[in-house]
C-alpha positions in Angstrom: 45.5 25.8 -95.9 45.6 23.5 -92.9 42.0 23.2 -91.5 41.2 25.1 -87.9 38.1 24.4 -85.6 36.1 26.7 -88.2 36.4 24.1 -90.1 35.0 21.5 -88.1 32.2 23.7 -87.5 31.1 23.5 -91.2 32.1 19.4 -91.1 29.4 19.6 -87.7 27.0 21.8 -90.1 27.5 19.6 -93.0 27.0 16.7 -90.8 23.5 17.5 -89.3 22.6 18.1 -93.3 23.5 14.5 -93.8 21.4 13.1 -91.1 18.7 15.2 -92.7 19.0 13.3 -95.5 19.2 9.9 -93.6 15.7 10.7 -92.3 14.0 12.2 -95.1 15.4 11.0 -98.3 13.3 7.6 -98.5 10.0 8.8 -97.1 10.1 10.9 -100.6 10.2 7.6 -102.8 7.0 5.3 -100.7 4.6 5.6 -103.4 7.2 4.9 -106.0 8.3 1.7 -104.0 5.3 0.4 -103.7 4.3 1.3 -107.6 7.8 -0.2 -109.0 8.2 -3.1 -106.2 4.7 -4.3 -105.4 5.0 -3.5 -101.4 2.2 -2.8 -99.2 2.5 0.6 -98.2 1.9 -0.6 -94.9 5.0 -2.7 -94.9 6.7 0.5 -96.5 6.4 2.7 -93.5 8.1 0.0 -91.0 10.8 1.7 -93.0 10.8 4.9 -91.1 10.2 3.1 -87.9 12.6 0.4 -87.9 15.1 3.5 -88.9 14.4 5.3 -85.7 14.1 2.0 -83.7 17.9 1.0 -84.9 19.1 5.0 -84.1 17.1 4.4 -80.8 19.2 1.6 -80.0 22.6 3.2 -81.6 21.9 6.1 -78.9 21.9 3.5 -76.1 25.0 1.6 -77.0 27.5 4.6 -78.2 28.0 5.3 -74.3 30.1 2.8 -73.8 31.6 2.5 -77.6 32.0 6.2 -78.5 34.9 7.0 -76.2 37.1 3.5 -76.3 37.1 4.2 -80.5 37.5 8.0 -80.3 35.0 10.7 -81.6 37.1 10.8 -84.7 36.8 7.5 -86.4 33.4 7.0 -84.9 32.5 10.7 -87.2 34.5 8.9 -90.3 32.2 5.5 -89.6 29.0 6.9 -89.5 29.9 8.9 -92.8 30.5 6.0 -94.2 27.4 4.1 -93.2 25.3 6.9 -94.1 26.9 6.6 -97.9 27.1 3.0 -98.1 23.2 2.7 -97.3 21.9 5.4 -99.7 24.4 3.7 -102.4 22.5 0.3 -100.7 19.8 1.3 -102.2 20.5 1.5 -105.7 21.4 -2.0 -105.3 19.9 -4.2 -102.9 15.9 -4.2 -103.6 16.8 -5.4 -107.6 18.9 -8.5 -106.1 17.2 -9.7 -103.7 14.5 -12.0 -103.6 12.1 -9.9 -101.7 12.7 -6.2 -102.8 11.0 -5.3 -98.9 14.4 -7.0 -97.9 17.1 -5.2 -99.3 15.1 -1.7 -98.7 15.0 -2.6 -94.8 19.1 -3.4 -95.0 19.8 -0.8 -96.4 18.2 1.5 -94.5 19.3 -0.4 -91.2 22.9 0.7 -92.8 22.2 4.0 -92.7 20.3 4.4 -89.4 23.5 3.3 -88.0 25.4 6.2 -89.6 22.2 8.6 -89.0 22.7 7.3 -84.9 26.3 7.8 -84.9 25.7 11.4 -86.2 23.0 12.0 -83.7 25.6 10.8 -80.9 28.4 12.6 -82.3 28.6 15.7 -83.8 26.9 18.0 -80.5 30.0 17.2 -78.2 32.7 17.8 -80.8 30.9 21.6 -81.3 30.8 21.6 -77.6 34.0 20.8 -77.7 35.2 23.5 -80.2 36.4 26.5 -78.8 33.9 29.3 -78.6 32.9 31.9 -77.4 29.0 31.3 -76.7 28.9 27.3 -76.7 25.3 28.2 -76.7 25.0 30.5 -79.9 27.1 27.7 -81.6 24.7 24.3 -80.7 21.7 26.5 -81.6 23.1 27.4 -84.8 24.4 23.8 -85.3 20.9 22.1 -84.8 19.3 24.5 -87.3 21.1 22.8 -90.2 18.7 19.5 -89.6 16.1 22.0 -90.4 17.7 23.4 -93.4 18.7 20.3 -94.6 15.3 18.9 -94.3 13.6 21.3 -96.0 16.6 21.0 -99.0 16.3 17.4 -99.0 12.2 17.8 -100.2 12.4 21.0 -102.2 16.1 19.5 -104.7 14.2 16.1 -104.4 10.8 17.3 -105.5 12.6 19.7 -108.0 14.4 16.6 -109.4 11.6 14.0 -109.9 9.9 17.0 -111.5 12.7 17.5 -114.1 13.4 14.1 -114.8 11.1 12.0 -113.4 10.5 9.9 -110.2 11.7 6.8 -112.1 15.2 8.3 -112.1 15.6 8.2 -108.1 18.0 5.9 -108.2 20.3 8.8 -109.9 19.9 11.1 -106.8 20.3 8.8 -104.4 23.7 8.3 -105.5 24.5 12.0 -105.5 22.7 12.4 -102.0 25.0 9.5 -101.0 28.4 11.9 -102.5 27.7 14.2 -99.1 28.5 11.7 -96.5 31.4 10.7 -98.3 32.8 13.9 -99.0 32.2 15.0 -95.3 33.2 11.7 -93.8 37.1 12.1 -95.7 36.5 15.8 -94.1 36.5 14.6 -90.8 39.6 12.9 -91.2 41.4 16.2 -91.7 40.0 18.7 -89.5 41.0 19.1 -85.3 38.7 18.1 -83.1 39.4 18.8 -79.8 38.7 16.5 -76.4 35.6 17.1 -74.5 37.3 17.1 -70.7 39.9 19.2 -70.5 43.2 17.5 -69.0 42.5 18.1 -65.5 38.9 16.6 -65.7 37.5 13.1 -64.9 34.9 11.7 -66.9 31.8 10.5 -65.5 30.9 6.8 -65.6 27.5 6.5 -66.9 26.7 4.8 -63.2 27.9 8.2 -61.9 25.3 9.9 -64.3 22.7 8.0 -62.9 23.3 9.1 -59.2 23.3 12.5 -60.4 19.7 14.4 -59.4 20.9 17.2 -62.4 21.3 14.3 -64.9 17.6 13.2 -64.7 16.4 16.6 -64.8 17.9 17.2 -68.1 16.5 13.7 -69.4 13.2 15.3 -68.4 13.7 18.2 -70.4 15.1 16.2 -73.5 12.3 13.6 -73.2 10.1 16.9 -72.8 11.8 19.1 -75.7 11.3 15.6 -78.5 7.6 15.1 -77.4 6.9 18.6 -77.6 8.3 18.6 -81.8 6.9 15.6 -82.8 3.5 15.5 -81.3 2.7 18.3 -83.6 5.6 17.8 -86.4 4.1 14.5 -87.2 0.9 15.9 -87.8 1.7 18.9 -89.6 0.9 17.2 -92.9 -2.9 16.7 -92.2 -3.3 20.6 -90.7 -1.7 21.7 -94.3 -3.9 19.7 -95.9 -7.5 20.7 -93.8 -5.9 24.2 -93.5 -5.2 25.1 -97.3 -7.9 22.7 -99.3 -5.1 20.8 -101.0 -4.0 17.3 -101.6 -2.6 15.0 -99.6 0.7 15.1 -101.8 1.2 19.0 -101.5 0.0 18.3 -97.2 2.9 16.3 -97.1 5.1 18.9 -98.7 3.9 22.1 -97.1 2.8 21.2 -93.5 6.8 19.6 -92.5 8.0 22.3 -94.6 6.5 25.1 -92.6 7.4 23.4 -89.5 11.1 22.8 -90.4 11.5 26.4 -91.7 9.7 28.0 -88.6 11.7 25.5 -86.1 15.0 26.4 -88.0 14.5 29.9 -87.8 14.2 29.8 -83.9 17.5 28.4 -84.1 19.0 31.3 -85.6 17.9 33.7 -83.9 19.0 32.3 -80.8 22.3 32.0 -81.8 22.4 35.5 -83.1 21.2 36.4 -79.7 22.4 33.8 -77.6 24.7 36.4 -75.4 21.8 38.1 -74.3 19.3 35.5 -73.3 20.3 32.4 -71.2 19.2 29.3 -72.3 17.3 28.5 -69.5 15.4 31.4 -70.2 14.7 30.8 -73.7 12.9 27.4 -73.1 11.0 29.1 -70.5 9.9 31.4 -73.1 9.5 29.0 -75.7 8.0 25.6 -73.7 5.5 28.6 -72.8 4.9 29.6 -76.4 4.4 25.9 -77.3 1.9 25.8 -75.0 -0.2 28.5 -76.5 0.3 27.3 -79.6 -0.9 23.6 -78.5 -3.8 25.4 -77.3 -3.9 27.1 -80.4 -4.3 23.7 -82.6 -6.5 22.5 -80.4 -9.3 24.3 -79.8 -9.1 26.5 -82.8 -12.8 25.8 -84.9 -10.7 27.2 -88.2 -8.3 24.7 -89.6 -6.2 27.7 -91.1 -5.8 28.7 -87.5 -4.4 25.1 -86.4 -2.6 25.7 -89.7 -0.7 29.1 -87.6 -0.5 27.3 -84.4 1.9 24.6 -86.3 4.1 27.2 -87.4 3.8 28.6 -84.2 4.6 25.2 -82.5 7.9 24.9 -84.8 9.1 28.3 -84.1 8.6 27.5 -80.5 10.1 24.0 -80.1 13.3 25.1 -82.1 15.5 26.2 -79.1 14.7 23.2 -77.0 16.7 20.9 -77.8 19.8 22.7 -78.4 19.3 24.4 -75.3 19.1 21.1 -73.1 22.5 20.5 -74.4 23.9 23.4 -73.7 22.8 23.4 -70.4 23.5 20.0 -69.9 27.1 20.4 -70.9 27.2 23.5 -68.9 26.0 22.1 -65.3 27.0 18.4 -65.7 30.5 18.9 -65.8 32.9 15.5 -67.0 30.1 14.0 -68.7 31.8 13.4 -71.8 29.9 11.7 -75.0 27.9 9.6 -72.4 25.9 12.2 -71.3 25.8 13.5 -74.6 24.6 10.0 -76.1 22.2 9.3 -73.1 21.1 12.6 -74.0 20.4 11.9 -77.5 18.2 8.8 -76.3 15.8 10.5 -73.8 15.3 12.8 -76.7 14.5 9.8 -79.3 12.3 8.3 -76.3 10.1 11.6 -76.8 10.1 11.6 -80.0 8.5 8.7 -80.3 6.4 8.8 -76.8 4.7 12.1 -77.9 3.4 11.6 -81.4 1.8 7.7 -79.8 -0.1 9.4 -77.0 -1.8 11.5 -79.4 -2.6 8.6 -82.0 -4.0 6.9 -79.0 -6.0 10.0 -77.9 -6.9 11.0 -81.1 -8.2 7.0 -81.6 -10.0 7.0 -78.8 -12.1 10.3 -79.9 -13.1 9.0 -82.7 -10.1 10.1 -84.7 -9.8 13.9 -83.2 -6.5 15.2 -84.0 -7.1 17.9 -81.8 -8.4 15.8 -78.9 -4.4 14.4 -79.0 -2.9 17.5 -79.1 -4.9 18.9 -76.4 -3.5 15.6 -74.1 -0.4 16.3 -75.2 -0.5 19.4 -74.1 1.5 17.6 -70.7 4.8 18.1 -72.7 5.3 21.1 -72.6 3.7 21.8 -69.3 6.5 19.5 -67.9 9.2 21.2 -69.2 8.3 24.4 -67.8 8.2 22.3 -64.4 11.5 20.5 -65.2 13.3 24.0 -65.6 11.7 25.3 -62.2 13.4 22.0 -61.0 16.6 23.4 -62.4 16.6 26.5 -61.3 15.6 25.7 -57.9 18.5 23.1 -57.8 21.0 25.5 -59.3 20.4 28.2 -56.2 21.0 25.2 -53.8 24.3 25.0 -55.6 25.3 28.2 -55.3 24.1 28.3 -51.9 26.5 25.4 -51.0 29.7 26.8 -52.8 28.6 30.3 -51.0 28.5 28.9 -48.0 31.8 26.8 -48.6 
């Protein structure tokens, strides 16, 4: 059967999965690592950032890259770097002469494919034809979330079968994904993101474009607004249900992947009858009530809810920004896509370190963060009153045209 753009779809779907993987697998074996290997857990976590730092930096430079190589081969690579840096590490830390070493190449091997994918897959479903582009990046997006959560429950399942010992045995068959998905991007049609009669964008064109920076505000918004709760999530489990730090870790980003993942599709169930625009009004509201929520809630069970809450609420954000994006910003091509991407990582990171500094600063207060933080969403909601307001002088213009 010759593969049709339903088909790419499920490569898109299958591709998200795989950057789920990228991001989550490791962070699974850190006490193992530093058991078998000897390594300061301290030194172990640089893994995760210098993984995000390399995608950060992937997201900046695929602007100019992406296009000149073709979205194509640039899916097939990061594939392949995703596989080769899982299979990496079966390898590298037993060979080299400082096991830290070949853990940090090989995860800087597949941060480049987990970058790529980041970059990549969004404007080939865009690109797809469809009939709600909207529906269809909401839906898309959700599969980081399921694939996330199936990354810890098959992982977790496995080391309790066979032991932890045995990683290196599902890191190879985590690694089989990429590969088989990367040889299906070879095959399936992926069609162009301008349409013939279009112009791309230069990215100096971008810049000049009031539209552009409102949607890095929302994208810098809609990551800040995830993480500034998502990386915490672990320590409400843990005050919120009396249990270890070990089941904390399993059941606080589990909750908040499921909940976020589940916002994601419902809105591209009903997509049709809500504009995006509307939906993050809806939801950058909702996050805010659930900030509140975490915040000054005295019953850790409640801060508990107002995670799930905060997942569920942050789920359409991002999606939405794209679609939006996409939608208003007409010949922007995979640079506005990838520029996109990187405003996103920026809040991301910015969100979760303005409430460690908070929360540092009040002697260790979670809550005291997350009440600061509480600026994220409020400036989303501004940022789509920016929109909207700019959209009616638009219309006004071609009206009056």
């Amino acid at each position: 059967m010759k593969p049709n753009y339903q088909h790419t779809m499920y490569a898109c779907f299958l591709g998200f999965i795989v950057q789920a993987v990228v991001n989550n697998f490791v962070p699974l074996l850190f006490v193992m690592f530093q058991n078998h290997y000897g390594i300061p857990l301290s030194r172990i976590t640089f893994l995760v950032t210098f993984n995000f730092g390399l995608q950060f930096l992937i997201d900046l430079c695929s602007a100019g890259f992406v296009e000149r190589i073709g979205c194509r081969w640039s899916a097939v690579a990061a594939h392949f770097f995703a596989a080769t840096g899982l299979l990496l590490l079966l390898i590298l830390p037993d060979v080299m002469p400082d096991p830290f070493i070949g853990l940090l190449l090989a995860v800087m091997v597949y941060a480049i494919g987990g970058g790529l994918i980041e970059v990549l897959i969004s404007p080939i479903v865009e690109a797809c034809p469809s009939p709600n582009k909207a529906a269809a990046m909401s839906l898309l997006h959700s599969f980081y979330c399921w694939g996330h959560v199936a990354v810890v429950l098959l992982s977790t399942a496995f080391f309790a079968c066979f032991g932890i010992e045995h990683w290196k045995w599902l890191a190879a068959c985590w690694a089989i994904l990429p590969l088989a998905n990367g040889l299906l991007f070879t095959r399936v049609p992926i069609a162009p993101l301008l349409q013939e009669d279009e112009t791309g964008l230069s990215v100096k064109q971008l810049l000049c474009s009031r539209l552009f920076w409102i949607m890095m505000l929302l994208m810098v918004c809609a990551g800040a607004s995830e993480q500034s709760v998502s990386q915490w999530a672990s320590a409400f489990a843990e005050q919120g249900l009396g249990v270890s730090k070990t089941l904390g870790d399993l059941a606080g980003p589990m909750l908040f992947a499921v909940c976020m993942g589940t916002s994601r599709m419902l809105y591209s169930r009903y997509a049709g009858k809500l504009a995006p625009d509307t939906a993050m009004l809806a939801s950058g509201m909702l996050c805010g009530v659930s900030y509140l929520l975490i915040a000054l809630s005295p019953y850790p069970i409640l801060a508990l809810a107002g995670c799930g809450i905060c997942g569920f609420s942050v789920g359409v954000l991002w999606p939405c920004t794209f679609s939006i994006a996409s939608k208003t910003i007409r010949g922007g091509g995979t640079a506005l896509f990838a520029l996109l991407a990187l405003a996103g990582d920026l809040g991301c990171a910015g969100g979760p370190t303005l409430v460690g500094k908070i929360a540092g600063f009040w002697e260790e207060r979670i809550q005291a963060g997350i009440l600061a933080a509480l600026c994220f969403p409020v400036l989303l909601l501004v940022g789509l009153l920016l929109y909207r307001h700019s959209m009616k002088g638009h219309t006004k213009e071609h009206a009056s045209g």
